[in-house]
C-alpha positions, 0 to 999 in steps of 0.5 A: 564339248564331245558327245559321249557313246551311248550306253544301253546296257547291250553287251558291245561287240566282241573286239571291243570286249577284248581291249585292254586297259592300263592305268599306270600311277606315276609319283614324284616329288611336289615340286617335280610335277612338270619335269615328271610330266615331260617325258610320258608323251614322246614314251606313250608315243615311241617307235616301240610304243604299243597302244593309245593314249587316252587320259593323262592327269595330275591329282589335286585332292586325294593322294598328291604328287601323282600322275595317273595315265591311262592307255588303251590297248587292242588286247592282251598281246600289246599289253604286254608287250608295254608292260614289259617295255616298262619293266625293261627300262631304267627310266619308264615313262621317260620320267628319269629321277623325278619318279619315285614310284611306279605302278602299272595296273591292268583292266577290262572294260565292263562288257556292255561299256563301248571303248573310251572316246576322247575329246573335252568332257572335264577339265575335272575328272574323278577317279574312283577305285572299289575294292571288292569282295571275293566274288563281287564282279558278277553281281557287281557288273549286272548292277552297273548294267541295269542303271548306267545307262539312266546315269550315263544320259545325264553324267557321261562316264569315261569308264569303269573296267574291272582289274585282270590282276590282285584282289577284285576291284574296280575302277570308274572315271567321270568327268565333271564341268567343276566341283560344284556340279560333281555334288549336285549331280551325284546328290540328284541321282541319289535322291532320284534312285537312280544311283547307286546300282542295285547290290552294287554297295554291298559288294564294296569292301573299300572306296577311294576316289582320286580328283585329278586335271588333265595335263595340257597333252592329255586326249582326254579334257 
């Protein structure tokens, strides 16, 4: 298994800060999964293709027929550059019929979160998105800051990153060994205190979480 970047709860350096994310949700039809698929890696990996591959997963619980990508990327410029890369074309991420839809979203990374190392954590990955109150993300990201990196020790997260566009939300990925760890960890931080952090829930105005395995070409495993 990979060892994870510690986390202190110190901002990390600047350049870091600075990096952009995009989780693009793929949909197909269920039977369309692997011709779907097919084309995301010789896109994400294009002579004209900007940023890295960090993750690829298809869901199994939650809402079905999906393919969740995420990408890094060193700042806005070559965000945006992909953003309309994909926007240009008839057949983004080389997914041709078989998509029948396609939503790019845009992220920042907490600024004490170092960027996203890839290597073999999962296979089981759980994405989680939280729709925030009106001002939430402050005090949002000063709880994250104070107890992520007791949690971090013992449940390594990927991510979390808060969205540069619509409403305040924010989206967080944890790997899991399986299921069954997934529950027994979650339920021990939470009989231990250590989860959630402080005026964290109180900021929520809707959760949604999403369990997904990699596809065999993902980064992250």
């Amino acid at each position: 298994m990979t060892q994870p970047v510690p986390i202190t709860g110190d901002d990390v350096d600047p350049q870091q800060q600075e990096l952009r994310y995009e989780l693009a949700t793929l949909s197909f039809r269920l039977l369309d999964a692997e011709k779907a698929a097919a084309g995301v890696l010789p896109w994400v990996t294009a002579p004209a293709a900007r940023g890295r591959l960090l993750g690829c997963w298809q869901t199994e619980n939650g809402p079905l027929g999906r393919l969740m990508v995420l990408r890094g990327f060193t700042g806005d410029a070559e965000l945006g550059h992909e953003r309309m890369r994909a926007r240009s074309s008839s057949e983004p991420f080389g997914a041709d019929e078989h998509l029948t839809d396609l939503t790019m979203q845009s992220f920042a990374p907490f600024p004490f979160v170092p960027q996203v190392r890839t290597g073999r954590f999962g296979p089981v990955y759980e994405i989680r998105d939280y729709h925030l109150r009106p001002g939430g993300l402050p005090a949002t990201v000063a709880g994250w800051r104070q107890a992520l990196p007791a949690r971090h020790r013992i449940d390594p997260l990927t991510v979390v990153m808060y969205a540069l566009d619509g409403p305040d939300r924010i989206i967080q990925i944890w790997p899991f060994h399986s299921l069954d760890e997934r529950v027994c960890i979650r339920r021990d931080l939470y009989a231990s205190g250590l989860w959630p952090p402080p005026g964290g829930p109180e900021q929520i105005l809707d959760a949604t979480s999403i369990i997904a395995w990699p596809t065999e070409f993902s980064p992250l495993t």
